[in-house]
N, CA, C and O of each residue as an XYZ file, in Angstrom:
904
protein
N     -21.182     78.750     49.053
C     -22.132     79.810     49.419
C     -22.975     79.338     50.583
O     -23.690     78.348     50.431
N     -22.939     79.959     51.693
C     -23.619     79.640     53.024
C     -25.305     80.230     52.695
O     -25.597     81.065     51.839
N     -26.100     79.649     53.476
C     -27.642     79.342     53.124
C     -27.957     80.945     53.584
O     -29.043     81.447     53.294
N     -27.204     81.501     54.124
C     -27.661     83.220     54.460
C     -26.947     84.162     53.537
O     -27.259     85.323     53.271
N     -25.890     83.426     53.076
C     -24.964     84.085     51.447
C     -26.452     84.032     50.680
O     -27.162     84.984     50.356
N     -26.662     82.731     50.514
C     -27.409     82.577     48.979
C     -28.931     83.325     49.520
O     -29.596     83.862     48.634
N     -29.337     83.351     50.591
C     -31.060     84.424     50.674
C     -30.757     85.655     50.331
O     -31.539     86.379     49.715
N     -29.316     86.084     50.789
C     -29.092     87.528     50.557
C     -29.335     87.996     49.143
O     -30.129     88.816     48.680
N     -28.009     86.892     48.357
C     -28.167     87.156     46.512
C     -29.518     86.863     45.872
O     -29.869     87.467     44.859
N     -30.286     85.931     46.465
C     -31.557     85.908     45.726
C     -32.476     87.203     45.938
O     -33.027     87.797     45.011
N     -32.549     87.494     47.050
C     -33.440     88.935     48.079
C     -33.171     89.652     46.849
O     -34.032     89.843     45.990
N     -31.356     90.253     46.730
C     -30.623     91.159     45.715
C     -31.348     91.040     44.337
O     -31.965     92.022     43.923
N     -31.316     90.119     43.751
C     -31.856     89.693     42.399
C     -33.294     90.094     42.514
O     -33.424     91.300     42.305
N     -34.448     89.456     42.785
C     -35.974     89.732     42.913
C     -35.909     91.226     43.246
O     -36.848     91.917     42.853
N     -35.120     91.682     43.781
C     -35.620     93.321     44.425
C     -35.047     93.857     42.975
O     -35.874     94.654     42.531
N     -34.258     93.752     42.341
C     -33.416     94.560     41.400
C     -34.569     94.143     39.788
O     -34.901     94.743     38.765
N     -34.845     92.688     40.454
C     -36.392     92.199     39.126
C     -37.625     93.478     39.538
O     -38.097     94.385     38.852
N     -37.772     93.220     40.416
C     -39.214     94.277     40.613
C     -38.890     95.576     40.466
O     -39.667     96.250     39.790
N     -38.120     96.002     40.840
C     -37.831     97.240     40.100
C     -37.392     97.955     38.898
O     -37.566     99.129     38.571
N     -36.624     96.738     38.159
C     -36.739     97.164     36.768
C     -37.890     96.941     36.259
O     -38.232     97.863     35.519
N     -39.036     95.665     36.381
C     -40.713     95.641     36.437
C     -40.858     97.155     36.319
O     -40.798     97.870     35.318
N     -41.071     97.467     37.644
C     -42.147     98.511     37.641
C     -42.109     99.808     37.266
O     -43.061    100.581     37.373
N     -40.254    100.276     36.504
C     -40.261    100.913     35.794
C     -40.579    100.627     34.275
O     -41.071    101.554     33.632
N     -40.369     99.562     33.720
C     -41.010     99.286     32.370
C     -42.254     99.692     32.361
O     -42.725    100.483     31.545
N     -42.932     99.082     33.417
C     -44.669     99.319     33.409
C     -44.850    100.568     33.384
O     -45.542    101.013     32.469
N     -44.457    101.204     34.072
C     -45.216    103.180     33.868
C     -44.278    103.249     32.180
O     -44.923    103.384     31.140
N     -42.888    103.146     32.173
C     -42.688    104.036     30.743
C     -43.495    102.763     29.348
O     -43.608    102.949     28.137
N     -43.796    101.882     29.960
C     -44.724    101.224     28.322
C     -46.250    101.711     28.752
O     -47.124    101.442     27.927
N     -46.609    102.315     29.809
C     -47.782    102.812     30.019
C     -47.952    104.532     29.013
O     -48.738    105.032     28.209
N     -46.574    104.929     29.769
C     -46.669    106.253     28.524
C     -46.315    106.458     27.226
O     -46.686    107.278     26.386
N     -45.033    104.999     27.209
C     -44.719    104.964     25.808
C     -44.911    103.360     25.110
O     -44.150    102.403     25.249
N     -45.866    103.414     24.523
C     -46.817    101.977     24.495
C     -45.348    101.903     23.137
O     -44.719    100.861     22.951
N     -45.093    103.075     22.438
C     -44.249    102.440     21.111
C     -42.716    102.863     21.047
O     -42.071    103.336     20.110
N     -42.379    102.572     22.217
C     -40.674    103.204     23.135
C     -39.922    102.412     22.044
O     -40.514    101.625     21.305
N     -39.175    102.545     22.003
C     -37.686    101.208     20.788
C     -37.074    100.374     21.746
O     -37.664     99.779     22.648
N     -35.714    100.355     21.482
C     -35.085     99.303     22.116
C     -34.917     99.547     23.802
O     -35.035    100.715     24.173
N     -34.655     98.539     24.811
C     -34.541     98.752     26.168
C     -33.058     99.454     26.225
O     -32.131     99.373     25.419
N     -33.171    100.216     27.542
C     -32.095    100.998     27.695
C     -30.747    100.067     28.211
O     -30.252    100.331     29.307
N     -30.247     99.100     27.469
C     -29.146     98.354     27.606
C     -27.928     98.201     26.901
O     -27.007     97.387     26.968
N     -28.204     99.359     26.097
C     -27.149     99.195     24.321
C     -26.223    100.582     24.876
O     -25.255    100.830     24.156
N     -26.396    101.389     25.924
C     -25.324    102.759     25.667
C     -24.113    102.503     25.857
O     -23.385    103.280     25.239
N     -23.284    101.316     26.783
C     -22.460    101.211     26.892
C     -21.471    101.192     26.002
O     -20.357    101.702     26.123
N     -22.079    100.351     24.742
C     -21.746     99.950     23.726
C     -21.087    101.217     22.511
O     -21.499    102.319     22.151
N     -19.819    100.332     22.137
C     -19.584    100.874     20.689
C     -20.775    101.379     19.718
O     -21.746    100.684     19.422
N     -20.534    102.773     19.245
C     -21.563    102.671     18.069
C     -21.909    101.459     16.983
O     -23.050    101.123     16.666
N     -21.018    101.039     16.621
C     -20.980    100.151     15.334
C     -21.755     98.963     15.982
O     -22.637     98.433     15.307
N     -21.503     98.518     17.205
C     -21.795     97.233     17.813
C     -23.411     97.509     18.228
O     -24.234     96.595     18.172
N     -23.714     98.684     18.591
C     -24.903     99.554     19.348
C     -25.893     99.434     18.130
O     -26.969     98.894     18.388
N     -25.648     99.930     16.640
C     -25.802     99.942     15.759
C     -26.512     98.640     14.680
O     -27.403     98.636     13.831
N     -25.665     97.701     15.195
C     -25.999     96.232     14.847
C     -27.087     95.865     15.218
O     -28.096     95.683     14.537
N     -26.851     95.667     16.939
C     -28.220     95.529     17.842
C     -29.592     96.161     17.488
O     -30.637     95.584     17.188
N     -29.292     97.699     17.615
C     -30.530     98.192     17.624
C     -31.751     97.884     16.380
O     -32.982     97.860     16.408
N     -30.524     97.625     15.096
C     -31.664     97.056     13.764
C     -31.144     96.154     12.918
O     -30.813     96.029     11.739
N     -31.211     95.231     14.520
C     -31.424     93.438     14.083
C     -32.104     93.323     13.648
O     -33.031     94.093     13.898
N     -32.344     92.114     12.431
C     -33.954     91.656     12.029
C     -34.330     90.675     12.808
O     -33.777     89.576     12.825
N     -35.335     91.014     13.535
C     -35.555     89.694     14.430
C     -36.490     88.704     13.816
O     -37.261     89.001     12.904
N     -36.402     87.617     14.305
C     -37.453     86.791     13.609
C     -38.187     86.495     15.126
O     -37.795     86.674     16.279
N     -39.576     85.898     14.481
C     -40.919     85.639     15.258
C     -40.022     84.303     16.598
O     -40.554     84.245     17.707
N     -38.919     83.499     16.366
C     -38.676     82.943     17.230
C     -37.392     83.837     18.182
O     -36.799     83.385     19.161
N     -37.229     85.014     17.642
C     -36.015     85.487     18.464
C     -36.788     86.138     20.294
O     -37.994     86.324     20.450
N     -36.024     86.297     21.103
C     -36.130     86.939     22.092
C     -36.873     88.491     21.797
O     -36.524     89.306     20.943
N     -38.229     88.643     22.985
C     -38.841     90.343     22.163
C     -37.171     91.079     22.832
O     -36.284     90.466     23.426
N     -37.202     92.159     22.558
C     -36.416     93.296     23.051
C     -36.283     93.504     24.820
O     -35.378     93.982     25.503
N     -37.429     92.997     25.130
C     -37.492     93.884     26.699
C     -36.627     92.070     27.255
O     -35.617     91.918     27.941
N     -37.355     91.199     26.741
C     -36.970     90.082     27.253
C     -35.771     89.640     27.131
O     -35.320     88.758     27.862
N     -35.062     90.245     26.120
C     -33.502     90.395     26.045
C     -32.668     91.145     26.831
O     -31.465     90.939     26.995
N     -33.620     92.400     27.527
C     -32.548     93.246     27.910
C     -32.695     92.582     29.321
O     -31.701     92.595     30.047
N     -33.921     91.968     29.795
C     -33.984     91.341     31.126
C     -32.098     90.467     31.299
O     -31.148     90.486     32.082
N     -32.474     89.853     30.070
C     -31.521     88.597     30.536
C     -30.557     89.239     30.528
O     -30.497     89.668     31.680
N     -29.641     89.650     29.935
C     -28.961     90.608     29.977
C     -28.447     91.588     31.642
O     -27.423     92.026     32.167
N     -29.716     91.523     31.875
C     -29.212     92.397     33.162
C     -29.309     91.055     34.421
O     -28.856     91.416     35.508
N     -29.633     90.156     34.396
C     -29.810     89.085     34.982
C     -28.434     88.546     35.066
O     -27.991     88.376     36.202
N     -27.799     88.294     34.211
C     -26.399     88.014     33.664
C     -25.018     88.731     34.381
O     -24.004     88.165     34.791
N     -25.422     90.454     34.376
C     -24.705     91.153     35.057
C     -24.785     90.831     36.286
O     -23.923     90.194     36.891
N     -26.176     91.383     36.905
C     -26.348     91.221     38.238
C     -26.670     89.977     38.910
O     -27.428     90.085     39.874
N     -26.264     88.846     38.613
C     -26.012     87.722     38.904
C     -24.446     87.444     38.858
O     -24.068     86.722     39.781
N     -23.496     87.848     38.011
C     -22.066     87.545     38.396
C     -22.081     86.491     37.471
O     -21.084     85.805     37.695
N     -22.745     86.024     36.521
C     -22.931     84.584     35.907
C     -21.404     84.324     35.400
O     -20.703     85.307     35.161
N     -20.895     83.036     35.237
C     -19.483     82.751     34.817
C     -19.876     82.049     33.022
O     -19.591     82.435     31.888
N     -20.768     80.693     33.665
C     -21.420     80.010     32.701
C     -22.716     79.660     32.368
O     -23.354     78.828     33.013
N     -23.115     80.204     31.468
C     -24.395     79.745     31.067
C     -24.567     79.072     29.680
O     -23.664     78.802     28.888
N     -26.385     78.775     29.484
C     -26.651     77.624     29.071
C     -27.995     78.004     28.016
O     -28.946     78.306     28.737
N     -28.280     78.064     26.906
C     -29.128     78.895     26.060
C     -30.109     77.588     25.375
O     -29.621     77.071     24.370
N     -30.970     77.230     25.685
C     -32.144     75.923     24.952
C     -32.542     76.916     23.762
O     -33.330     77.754     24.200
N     -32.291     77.085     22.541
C     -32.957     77.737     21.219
C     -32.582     79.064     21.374
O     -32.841     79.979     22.155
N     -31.478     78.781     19.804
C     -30.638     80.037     19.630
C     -31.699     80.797     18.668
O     -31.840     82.005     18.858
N     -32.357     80.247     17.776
C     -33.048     81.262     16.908
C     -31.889     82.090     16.172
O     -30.945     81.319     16.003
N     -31.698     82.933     15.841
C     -30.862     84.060     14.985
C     -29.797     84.711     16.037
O     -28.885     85.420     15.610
N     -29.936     84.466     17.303
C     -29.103     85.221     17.862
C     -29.361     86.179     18.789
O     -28.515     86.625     19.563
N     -30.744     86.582     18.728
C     -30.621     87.731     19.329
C     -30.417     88.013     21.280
O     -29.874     88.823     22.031
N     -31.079     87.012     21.351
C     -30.558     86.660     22.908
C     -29.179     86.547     23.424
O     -28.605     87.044     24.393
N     -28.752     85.583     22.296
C     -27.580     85.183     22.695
C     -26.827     86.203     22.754
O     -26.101     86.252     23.747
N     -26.738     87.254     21.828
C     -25.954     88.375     21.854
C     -26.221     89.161     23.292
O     -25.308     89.328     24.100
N     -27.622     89.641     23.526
C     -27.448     90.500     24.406
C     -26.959     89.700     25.860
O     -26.416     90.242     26.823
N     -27.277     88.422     25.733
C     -26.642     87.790     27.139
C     -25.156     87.937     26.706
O     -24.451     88.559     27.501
N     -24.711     87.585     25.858
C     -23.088     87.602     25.582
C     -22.500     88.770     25.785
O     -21.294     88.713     26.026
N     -23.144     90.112     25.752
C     -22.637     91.479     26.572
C     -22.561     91.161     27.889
O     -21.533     91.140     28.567
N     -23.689     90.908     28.246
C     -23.612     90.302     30.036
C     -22.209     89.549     30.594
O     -21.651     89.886     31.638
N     -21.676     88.314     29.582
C     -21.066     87.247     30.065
C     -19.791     88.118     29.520
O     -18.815     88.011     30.262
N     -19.633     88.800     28.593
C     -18.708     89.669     28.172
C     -18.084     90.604     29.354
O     -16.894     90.904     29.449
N     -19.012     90.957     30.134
C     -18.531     91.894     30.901
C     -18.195     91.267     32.529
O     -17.573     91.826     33.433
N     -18.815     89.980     32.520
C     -18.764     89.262     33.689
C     -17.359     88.505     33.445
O     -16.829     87.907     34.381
N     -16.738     88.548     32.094
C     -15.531     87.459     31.892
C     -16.323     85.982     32.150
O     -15.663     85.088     32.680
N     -17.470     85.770     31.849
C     -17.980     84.254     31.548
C     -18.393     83.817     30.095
O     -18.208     84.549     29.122
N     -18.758     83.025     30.047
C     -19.020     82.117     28.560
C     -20.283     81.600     28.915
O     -20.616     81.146     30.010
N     -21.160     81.744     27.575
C     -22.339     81.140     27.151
C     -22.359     79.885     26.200
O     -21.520     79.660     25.328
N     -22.854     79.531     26.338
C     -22.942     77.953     25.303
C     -24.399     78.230     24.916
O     -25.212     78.477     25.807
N     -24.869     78.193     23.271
C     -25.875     78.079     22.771
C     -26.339     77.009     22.207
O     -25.487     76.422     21.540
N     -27.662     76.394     22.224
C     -27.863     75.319     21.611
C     -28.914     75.718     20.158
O     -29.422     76.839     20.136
N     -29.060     75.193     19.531
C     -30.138     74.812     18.670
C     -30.088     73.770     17.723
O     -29.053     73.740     17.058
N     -31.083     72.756     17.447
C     -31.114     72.171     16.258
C     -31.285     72.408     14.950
O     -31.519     71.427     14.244
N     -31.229     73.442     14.465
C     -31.462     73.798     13.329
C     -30.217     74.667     12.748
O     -29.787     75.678     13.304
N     -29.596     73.999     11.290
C     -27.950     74.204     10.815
C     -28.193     75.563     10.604
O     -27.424     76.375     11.119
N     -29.382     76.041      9.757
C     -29.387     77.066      9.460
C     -29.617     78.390     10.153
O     -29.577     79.511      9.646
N     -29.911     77.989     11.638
C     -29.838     79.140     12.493
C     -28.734     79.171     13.094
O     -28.261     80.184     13.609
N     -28.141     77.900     13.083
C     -26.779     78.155     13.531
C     -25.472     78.981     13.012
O     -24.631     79.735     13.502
N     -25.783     78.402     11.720
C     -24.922     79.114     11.142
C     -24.786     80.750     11.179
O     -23.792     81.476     11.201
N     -26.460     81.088     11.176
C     -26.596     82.301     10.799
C     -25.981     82.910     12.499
O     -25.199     83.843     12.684
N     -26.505     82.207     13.341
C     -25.903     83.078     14.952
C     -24.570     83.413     15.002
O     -23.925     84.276     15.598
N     -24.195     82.128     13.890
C     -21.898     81.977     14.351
C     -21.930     83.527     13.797
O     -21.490     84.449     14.484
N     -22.410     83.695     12.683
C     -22.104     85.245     11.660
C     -22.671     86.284     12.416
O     -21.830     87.181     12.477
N     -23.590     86.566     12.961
C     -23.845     87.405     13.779
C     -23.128     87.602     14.674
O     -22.428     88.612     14.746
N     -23.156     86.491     15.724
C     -21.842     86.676     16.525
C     -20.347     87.494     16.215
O     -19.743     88.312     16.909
N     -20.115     87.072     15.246
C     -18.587     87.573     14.670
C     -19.033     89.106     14.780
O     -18.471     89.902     15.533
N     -20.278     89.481     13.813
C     -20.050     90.956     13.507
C     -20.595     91.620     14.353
O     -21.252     92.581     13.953
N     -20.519     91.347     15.843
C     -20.624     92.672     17.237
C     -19.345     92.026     17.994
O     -19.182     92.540     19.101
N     -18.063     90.671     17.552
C     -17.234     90.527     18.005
C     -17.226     89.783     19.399
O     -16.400     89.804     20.312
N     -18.817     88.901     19.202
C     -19.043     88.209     20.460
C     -18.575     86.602     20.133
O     -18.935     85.726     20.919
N     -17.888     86.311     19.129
C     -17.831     85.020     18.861
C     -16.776     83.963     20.119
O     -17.058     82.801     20.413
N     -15.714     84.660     20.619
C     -15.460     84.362     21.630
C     -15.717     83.757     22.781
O     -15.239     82.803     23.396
N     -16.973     84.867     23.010
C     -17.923     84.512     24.047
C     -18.928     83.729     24.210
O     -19.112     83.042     25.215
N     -19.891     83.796     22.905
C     -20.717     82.706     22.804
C     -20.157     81.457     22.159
O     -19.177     81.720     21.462
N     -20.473     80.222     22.182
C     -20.240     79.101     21.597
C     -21.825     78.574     21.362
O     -22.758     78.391     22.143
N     -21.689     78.435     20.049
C     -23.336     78.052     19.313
C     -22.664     76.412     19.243
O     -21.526     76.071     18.918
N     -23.671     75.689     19.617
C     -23.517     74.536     19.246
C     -24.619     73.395     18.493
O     -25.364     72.878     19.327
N     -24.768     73.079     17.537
C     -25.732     72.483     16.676
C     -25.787     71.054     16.987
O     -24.835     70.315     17.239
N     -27.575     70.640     16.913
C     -27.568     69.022     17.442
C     -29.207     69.489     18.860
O     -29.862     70.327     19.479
N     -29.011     68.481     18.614
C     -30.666     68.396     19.423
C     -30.415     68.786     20.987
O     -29.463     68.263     21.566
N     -31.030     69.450     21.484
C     -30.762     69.914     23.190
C     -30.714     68.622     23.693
O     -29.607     68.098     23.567
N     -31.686     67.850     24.296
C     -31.919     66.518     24.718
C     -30.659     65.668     24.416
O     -30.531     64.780     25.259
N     -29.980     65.669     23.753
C     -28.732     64.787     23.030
C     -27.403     65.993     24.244
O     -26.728     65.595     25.193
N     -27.458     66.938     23.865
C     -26.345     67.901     23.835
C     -26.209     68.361     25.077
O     -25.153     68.790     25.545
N     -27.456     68.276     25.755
C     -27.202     69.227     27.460
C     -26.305     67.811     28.413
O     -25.353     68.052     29.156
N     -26.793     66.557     28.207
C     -26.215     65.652     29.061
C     -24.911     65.817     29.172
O     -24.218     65.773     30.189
N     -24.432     66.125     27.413
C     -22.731     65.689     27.970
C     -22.246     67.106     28.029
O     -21.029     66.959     27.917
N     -22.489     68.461     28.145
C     -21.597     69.259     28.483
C     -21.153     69.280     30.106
O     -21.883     69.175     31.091
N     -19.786     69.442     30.035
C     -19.193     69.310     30.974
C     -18.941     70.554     31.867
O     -18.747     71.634     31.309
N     -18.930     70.458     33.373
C     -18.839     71.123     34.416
C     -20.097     71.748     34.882
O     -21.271     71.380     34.836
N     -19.572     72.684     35.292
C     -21.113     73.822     36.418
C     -21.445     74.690     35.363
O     -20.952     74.793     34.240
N     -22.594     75.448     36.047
C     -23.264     76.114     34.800
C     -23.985     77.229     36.279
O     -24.479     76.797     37.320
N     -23.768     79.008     35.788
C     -24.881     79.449     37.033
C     -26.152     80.300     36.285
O     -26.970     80.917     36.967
N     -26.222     80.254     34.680
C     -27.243     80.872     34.198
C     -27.822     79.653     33.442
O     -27.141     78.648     33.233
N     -29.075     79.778     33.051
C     -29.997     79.224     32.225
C     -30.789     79.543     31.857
O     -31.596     79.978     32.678
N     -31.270     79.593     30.077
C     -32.081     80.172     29.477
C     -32.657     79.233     29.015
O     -31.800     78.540     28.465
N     -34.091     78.576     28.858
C     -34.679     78.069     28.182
C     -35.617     78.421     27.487
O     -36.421     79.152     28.066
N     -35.927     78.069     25.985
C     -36.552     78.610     25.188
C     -36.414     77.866     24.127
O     -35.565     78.167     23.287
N     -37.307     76.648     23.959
C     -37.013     75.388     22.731
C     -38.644     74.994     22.914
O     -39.612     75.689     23.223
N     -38.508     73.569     22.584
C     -39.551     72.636     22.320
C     -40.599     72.959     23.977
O     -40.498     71.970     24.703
N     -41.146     73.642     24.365
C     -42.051     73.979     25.863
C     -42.666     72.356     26.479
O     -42.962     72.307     27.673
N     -42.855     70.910     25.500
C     -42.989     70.553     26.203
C     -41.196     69.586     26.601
O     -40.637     68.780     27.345
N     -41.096     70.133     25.883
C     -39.566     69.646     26.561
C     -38.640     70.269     28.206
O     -37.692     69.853     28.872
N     -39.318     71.113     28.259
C     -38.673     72.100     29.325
C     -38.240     70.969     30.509
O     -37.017     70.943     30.645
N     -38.949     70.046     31.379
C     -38.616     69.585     32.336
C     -37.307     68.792     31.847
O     -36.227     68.778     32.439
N     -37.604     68.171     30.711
C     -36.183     67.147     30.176
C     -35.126     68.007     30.213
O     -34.127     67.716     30.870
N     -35.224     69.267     29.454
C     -33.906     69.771     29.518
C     -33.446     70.526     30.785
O     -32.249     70.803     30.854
N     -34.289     70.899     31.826
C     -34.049     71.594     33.074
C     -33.446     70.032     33.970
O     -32.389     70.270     34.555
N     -33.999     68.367     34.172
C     -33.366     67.785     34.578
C     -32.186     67.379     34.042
O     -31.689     66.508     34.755
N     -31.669     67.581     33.298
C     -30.345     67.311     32.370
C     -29.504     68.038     32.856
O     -28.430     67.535     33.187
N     -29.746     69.484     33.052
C     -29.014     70.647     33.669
C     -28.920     70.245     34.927
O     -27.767     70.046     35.309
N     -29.949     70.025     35.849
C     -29.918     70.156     36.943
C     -28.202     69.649     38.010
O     -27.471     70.346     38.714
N     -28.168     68.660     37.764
C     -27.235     68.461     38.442
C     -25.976     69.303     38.210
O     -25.187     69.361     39.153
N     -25.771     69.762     37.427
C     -24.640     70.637     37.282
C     -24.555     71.879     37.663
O     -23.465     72.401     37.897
N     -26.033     72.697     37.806
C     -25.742     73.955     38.661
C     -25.444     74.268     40.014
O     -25.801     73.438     40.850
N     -24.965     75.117     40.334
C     -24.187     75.581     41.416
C     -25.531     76.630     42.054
O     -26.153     77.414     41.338
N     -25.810     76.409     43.664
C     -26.205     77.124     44.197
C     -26.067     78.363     43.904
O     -24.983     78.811     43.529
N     -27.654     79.445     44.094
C     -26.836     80.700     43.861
C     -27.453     80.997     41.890
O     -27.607     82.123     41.417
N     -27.717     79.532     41.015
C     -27.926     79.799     39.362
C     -29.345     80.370     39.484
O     -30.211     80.256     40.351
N     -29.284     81.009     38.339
C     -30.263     81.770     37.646
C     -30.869     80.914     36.928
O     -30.224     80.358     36.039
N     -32.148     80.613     37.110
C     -32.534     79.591     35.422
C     -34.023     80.840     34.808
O     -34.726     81.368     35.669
N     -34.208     81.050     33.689
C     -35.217     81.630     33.054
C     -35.822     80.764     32.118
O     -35.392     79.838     31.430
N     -36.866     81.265     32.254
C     -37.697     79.901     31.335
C     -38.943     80.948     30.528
O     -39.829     81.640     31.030
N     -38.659     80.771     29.449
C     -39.646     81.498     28.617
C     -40.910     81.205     27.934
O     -40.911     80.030     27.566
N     -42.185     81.941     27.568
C     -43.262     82.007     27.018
C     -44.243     81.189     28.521
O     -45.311     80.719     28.130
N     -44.059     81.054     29.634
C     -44.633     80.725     30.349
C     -46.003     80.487     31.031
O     -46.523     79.673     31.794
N     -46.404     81.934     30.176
C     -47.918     82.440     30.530
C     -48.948     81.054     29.080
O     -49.658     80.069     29.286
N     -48.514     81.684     27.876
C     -49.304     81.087     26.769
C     -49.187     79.692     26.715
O     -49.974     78.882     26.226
N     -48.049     79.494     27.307
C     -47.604     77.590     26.868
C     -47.334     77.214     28.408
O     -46.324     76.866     29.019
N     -48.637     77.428     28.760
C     -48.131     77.111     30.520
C     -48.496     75.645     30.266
O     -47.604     74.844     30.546
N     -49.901     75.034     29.678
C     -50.012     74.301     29.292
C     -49.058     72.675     29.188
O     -49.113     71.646     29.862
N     -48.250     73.082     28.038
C     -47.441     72.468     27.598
C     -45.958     71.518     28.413
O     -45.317     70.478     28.264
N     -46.033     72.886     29.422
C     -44.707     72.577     30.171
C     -45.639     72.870     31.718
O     -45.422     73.839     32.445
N     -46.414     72.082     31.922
C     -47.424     72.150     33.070
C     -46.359     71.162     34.236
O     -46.512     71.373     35.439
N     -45.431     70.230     33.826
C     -44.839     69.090     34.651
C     -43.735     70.455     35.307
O     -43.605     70.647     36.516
N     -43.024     71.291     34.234
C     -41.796     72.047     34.527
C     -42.040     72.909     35.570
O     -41.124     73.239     36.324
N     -43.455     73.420     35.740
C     -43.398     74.773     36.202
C     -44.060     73.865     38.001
O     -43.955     74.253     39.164
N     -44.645     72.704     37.452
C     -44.834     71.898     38.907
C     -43.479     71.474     39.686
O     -43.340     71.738     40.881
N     -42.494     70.800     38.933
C     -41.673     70.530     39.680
C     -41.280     71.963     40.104
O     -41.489     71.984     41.317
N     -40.861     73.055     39.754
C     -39.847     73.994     40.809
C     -40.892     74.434     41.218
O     -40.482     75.286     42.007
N     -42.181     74.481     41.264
C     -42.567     75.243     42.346
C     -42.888     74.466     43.759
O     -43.051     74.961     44.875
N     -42.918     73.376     43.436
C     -43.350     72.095     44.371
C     -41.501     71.838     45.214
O     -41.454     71.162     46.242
N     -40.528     72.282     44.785
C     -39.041     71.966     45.186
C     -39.037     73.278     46.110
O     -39.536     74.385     45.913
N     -38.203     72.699     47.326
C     -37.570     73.592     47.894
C     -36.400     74.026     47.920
O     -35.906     74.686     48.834
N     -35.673     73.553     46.534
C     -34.841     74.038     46.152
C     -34.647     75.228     45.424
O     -33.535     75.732     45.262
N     -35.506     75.607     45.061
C     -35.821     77.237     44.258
C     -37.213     78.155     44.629
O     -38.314     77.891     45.112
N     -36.558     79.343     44.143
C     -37.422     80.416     44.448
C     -37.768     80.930     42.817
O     -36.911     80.942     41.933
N     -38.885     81.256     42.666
C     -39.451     81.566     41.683
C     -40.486     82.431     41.194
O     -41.361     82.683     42.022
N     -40.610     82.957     40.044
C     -41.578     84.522     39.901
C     -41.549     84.367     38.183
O     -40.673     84.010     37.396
N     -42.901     84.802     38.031
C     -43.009     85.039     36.681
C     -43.036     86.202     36.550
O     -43.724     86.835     37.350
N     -42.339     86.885     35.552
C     -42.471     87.951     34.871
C     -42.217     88.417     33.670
O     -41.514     87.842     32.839
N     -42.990     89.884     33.464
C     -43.593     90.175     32.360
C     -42.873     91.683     31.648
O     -43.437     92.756     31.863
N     -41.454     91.616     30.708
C     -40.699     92.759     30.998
C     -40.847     92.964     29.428
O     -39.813     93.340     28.875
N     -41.615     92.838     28.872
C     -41.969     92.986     26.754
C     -43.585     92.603     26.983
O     -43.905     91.460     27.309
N     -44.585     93.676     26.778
C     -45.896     93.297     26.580
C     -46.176     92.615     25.003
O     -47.068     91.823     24.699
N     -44.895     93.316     23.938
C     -45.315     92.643     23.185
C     -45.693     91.168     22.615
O     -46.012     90.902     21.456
N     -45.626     90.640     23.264
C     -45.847     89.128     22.865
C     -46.823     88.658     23.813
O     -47.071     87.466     23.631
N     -47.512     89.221     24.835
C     -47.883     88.972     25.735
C     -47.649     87.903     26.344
O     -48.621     87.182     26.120
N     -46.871     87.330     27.037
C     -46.404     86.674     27.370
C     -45.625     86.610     28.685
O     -45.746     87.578     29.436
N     -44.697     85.410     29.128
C     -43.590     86.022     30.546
C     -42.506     84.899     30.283
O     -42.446     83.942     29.511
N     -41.465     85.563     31.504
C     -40.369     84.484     31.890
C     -40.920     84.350     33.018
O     -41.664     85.196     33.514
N     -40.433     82.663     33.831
C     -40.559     82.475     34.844
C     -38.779     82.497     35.336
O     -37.753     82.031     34.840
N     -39.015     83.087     36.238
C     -36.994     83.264     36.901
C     -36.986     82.598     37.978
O     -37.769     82.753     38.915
N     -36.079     81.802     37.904
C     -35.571     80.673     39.212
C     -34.612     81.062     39.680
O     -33.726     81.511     38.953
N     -34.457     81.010     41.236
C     -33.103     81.000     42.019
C     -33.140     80.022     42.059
O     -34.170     79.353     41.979
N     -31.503     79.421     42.263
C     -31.699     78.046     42.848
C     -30.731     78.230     44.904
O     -29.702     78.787     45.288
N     -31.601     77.581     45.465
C     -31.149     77.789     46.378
C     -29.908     76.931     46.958
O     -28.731     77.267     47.091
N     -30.382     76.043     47.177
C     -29.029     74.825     47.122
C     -29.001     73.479     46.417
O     -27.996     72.770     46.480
């Protein structure tokens, strides 16, 4: 990807971010108690069905912040990506429509058996098991040795862990990756080293945003440039 390829796709991405922004903002302005984001029609009923009344738990992805990634996924072209804290699934799924439709693969991490397990079963019953690969065992242990390139990244684990697991990744992404990094606003704190290094690099372009008021909270979204 030539250095005027990759301004173009990033330009593409941020313009296609701010505008799905600033339509959320007027319809959660009129509809403070709207349901799920408009990302499920494509979908089979039965599969549509699943999604819409997931039980989420307090560590899953809110709704709006799912459908972000999700469309991040599409409109990025992503092949492979990279998930820090699977929680129940619910991310993983709606990115796994994304990578589903892109013909790429997600790799999920979490340390905990029992969310794992529970994601593999979820997975199966919207028929994403294919696509996602949950993998159990500590991120820090697990990101070093997966092998090859990677052009999405989701992080969402231990916050002050974020820089460890973003340098672990690092070398393996490909100009052109997406990285998202979640709860940014409340636990800026925590991951104060993470959000210094990329903004201090001129290797990425970066923006926080805010696409689920419920949690009040944000993602910060990285291009990476080269």
């Amino acid at each position: 990807m030539t250095q005027a390829t990759s301004w173009i796709h990033a330009t593409a991405i941020f313009v296609g971010v701010a505008i799905l922004l600033g339509s959320a903002s007027r319809l959660s302005a009129q509809e403070p108690t709207a349901g799920n984001p408009h990302v499920l029609n494509d979908q089979e009923a039965a599969r549509k069905a699943f999604i819409e009344q997931f039980q989420r738990i307090g560590l899953n992805s809110a709704p709006g912040d799912a459908a972000m990634l999700r469309i991040l996924v599409e409109s990025s072209g992503a092949k492979r990506g990279v998930e820090v804290g699977t929680a129940t699934g619910y991310g993983a799924i709606l990115m796994g429509l994304g990578f589903e439709r892109t013909g790429g693969h997600l790799t999920t991490v979490d340390i905990d058996p029992q969310m794992v397990a529970t994601t593999r079963e979820n997975l199966k019953k919207v028929g994403l098991d294919s696509v996602v690969t949950v993998v159990q065992g500590d991120a820090l242990e697990v990101l070093p040795k997966l092998e090859g390139q990677f052009d999405f990244v989701y992080l969402d684990a231990v916050k002050s862990d974020y820089l460890k697991y973003f340098r672990a990744l690092e070398p393996k992404l490909v100009p052109g990756a997406v990285i998202v990094a979640d709860n940014v606003i409340r636990s800026a704190g925590a991951m104060g080293d993470f959000i210094q290094a990329v903004n201090q690099s001129p290797n990425y372009l970066s923006t926080t945003i805010r696409s689920d008021d419920s949690k009040r909270d944000g993602m910060l979204v990285i291009y990476k440039l080269k």
